[in-house]
N, C-alpha and C positions, 0 to 999 in steps of 0.2 A: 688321399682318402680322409676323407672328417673322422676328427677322433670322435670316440665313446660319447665322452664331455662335453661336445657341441652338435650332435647329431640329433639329439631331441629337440633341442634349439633351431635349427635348421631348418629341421621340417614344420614345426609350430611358425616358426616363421613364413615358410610357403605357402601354409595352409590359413594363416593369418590374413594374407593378401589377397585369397579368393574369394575367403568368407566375412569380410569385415566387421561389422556390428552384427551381422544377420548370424544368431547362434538356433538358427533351423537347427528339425532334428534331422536324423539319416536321408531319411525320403518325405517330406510333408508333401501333401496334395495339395492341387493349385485350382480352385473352385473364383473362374472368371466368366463364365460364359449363361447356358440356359438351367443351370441347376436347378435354382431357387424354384425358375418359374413352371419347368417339369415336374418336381416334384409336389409343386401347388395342385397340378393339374392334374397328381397323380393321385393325390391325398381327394381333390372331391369328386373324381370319377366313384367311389366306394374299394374300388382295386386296387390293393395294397398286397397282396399276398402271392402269391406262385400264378396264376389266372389275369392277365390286362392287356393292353395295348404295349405295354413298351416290354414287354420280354423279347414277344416278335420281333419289335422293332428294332432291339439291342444287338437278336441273333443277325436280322439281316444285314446290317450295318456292319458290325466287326467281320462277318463274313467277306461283304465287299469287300473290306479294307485290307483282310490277308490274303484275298483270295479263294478262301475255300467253300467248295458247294453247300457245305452242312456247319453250323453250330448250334451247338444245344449251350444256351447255359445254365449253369447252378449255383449253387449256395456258396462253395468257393473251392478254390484250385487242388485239394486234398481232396475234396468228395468227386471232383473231376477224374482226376487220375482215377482214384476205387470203382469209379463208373465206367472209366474205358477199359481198364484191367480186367473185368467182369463182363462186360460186351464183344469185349474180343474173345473171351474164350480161355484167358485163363485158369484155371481150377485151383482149389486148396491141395496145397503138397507140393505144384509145380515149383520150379524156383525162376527168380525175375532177377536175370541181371542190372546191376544197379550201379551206378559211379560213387566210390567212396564220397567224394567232394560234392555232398548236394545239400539241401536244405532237408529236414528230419522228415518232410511229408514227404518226400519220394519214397523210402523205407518205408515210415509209415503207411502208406496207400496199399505197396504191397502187402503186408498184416493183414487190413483191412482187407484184401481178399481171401485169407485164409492161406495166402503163399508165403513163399520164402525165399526172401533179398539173397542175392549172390554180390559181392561188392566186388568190382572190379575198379581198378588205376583209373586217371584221367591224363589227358596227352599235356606237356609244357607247354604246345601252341596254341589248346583249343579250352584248356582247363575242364574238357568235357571229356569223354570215354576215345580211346584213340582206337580207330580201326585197326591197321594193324599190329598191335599191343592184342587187343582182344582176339584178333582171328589166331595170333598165334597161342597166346593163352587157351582158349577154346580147344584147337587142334590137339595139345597134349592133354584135356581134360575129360571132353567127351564121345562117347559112343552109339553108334546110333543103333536100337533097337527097335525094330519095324519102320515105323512112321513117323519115331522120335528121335529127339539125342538125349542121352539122358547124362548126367554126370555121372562119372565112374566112380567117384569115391562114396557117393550119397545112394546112389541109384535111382534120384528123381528127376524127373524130366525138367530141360529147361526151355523153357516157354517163350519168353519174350524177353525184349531189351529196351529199358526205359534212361536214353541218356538224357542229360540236363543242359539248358542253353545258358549256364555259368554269367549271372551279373547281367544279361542280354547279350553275350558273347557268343554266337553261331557255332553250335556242334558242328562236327565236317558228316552231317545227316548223310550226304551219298554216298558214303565210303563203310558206315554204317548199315547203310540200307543192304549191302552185297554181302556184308558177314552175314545180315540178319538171313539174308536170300538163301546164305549158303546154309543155315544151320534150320530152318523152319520156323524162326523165330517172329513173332506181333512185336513190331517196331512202333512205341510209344513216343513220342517227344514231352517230355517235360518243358514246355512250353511256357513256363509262370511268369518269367522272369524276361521274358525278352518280345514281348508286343513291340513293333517296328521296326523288328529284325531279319537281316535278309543274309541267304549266301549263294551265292549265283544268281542272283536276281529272282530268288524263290524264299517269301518268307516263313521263317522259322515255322513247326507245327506241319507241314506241310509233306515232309518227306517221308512221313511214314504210314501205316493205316491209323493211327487217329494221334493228335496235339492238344495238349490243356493250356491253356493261360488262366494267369490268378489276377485280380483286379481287386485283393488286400489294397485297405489305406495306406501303405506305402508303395503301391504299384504305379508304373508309368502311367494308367489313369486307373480309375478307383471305382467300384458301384459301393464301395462300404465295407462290403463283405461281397465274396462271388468271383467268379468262373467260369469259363466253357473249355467245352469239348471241342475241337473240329476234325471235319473227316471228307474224303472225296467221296465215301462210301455210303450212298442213299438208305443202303438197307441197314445198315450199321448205326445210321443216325437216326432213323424210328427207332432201333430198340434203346438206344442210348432213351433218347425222348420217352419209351416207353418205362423203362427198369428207374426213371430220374422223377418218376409221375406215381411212383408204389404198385408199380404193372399192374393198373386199373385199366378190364376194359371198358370202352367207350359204353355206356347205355344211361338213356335220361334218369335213370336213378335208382337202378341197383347198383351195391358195393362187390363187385366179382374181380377179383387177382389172378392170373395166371402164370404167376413166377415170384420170386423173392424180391421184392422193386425195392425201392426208396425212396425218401424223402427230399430229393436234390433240385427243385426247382426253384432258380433264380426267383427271388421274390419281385412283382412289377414295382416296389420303390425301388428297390436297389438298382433296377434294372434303367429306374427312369433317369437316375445319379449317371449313368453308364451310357445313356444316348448322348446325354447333354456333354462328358467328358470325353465321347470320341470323337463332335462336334472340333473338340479344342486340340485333338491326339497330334496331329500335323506342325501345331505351332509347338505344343511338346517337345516333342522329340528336335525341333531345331533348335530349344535353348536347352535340351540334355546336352546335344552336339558343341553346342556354342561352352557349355560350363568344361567340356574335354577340354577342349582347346586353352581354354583360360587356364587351368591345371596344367595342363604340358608345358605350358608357359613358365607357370609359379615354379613348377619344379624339376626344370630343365637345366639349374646347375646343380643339383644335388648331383651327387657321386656314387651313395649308396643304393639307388633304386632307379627306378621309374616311371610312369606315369602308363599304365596299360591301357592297350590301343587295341583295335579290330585289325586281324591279319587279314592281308590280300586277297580277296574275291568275295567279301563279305560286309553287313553294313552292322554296326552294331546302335540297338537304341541308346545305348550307356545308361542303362538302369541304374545302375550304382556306378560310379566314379572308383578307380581302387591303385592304389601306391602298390610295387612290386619292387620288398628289401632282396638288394645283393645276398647271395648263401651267409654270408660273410658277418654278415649286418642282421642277422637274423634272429640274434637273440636281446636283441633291441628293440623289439615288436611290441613287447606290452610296455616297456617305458615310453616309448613313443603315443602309444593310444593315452595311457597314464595323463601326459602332459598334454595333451590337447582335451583330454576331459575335464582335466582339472581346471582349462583356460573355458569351458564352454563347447568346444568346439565335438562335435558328435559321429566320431570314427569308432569304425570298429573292426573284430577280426572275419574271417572268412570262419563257416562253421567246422568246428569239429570233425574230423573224417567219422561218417557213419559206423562206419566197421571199428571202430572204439568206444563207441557209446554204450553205455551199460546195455539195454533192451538187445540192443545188435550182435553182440562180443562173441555170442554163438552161434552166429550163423557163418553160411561161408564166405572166405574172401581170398582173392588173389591180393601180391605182397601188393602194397599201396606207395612207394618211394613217393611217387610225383605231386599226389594226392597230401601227403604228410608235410613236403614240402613248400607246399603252395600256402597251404593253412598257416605253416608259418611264419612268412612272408609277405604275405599279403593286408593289406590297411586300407579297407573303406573308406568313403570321405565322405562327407558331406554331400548330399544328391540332388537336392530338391530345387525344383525348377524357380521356386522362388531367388535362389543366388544369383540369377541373371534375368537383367532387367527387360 
């Protein structure tokens, strides 16, 4: 086992040898292809705002490419989530089961509907919400009154279950989908994080009634800012498209609302950044794959960790690249980040479990072991497709 004394060293060293001069930050965006000349196009069309040719063109495109009948996009992957969470039907007061281990806009989104995050554990193999963890947890938890289950200790219904596809790491979504079956729950996918990810040959967003992906600047590909929804559900995805347009209905030019909408349509520049980068999505995701490989490499004789991989029956797009410290090695985590910042190099931790964050602290949560663990253990690495050539 490397002692204390050289294990900073070690790993700056492996990480030395995949990132050489190139001190990218975590995720940069790789702008090769028709960018420039879409958004020239997009600029003297006059159509730059929520109304153009490439919003369509954006929806139908990523649709092809995961497969799903319906995508709406919008403004970006938190207004997605509040949009599906609100389309499906759930209400202020319900509670939304949540994985401690997620990025703050999962929680967030819930708020954002007037509901209330329940945080549940995530599994050691899927770093997402483990079926059965949650179906047994569930079982001792809730009750069903009439039509509903509601939690026994609160007395408010619980609604829906929003797990997260961790770094583009494949939730085990159909194991998921049967808790949700069992308890009457809208099965969400937080989908942000894993564009080009698959698990049984079904990719990610897809296993439940409706998936968000985020297409942030540091996303597997990027509009700027932005996001969709997708759904197999036709009538689901009007109202999405409707409540994301300010439930304005159609007429040559009266202003008439029929419901509480918003303002979530993908703007047509951003959207035209988002044709021309899923143009280039395919050759992406082969130098994400290609930079795993060079890392498992770099850091295949360390001792203290290892180099996290997609489990069997799944593909992951390796949105983020991330080091997995021994229990052991565990509290060597921020000197290790320490020393590769100080050298350039742009690691970092996994977020905070929700269910400790100040905003969150009161609401409910099962115990979290796995979730606490992982956070920290876990060391980002450098992502960006630019490290491979």
């Amino acid at each position: 086992m490397t002692d204390s004394a050289g294990l900073e060293s070690d790993f700056l060293s492996a990480a030395r040898s995949v990132v050489g001069e190139n001190r990218l930050g975590l995720h940069e965006p790789t702008f090769g292809g028709n960018e420039s000349r879409y958004l020239v196009e997009c600029l003297n069309s006059g159509y730059v705002s929520s109304v153009g040719g490439f919003v369509s063109r954006f929806e139908d495109e990523l649709a092809r490419f995961v497969g799903a009948p319906q995508a709406v996009a919008v403004v970006n992957g938190t207004s997605g989530l509040h949009l599906a969470l609100v389309a499906s039907g759930v209400k202020p007061g319900d509670e939304v089961l949540v994985p401690a281990l997620s990025f703050v806009a999962t929680a967030s989104s819930v708020r954002l509907a007037g509901a209330v995050p329940h945080f549940v554990d995530v599994a050691e193999e899927t770093w997402s919400v483990s079926p059965s963890q949650l179906s047994n947890y569930l079982a001792s938890l809730l009750e069903r009154r009439g039509e509903k289950f509601v939690n026994s200790q609160t007395g408010r219904p619980v609604t829906a279950l929003v797990p997260m596809h961790t770094l583009g790491f494949p939730a085990d979504v159909s194991g998921l989908a049967t808790v949700a079956d069992d308890y009457g729950l809208v099965l969400i996918e937080d989908a942000a994080e894993s564009l080009g990810s698959y698990a049984e040959g079904v990719h990610t967003g897809l296993g439940g009634e409706l998936g968000i992906f985020s297409f942030n600047g540091n996303k597997t590909i990027t509009t700027g800012g932005g996001g969709a929804v997708v759904t197999r559900n036709p009538e689901l995805a009007r109202r999405l498209r409707h409540l994301s347009t300010t439930a304005k209905i159609p007429h040559r030019y009266e202003f008439d609302h029929d419901d509480v909408g918003f303002n979530y349509r993908m703007p047509n520049l951003n959207a035209a950044l988002g044709v021309a980068q899923l143009e280039q999505l395919p050759e992406l995701l082969i130098r994400q794959r290609a930079l795993h490989e060079i890392y498992s490499d770099a850091f295949a004789g360390l001792d203290f960790g290892h180099k996290a991989g997609e489990r069997p029956g799944t593909t992951s797009n390796y949105w983020l690249q991330a080091f997995v410290l021994r229990r052991e090695s565990a509290g060597r985590r921020d000197a290790i980040i320490e020393a590769c910042l100080a050298d350039g190099i742009a690691v970092r931790p996994l977020w905070k479990p929700l269910n400790g964050l100040a905003p969150y602290r009161r609401f409910p949560t099962a115990a979290t072991p796995i979730a606490d663990s992982l956070y920290a253990r876990v060391i980002c690495l450098p992502s960006s497709p630019g490290l491979v050539g």
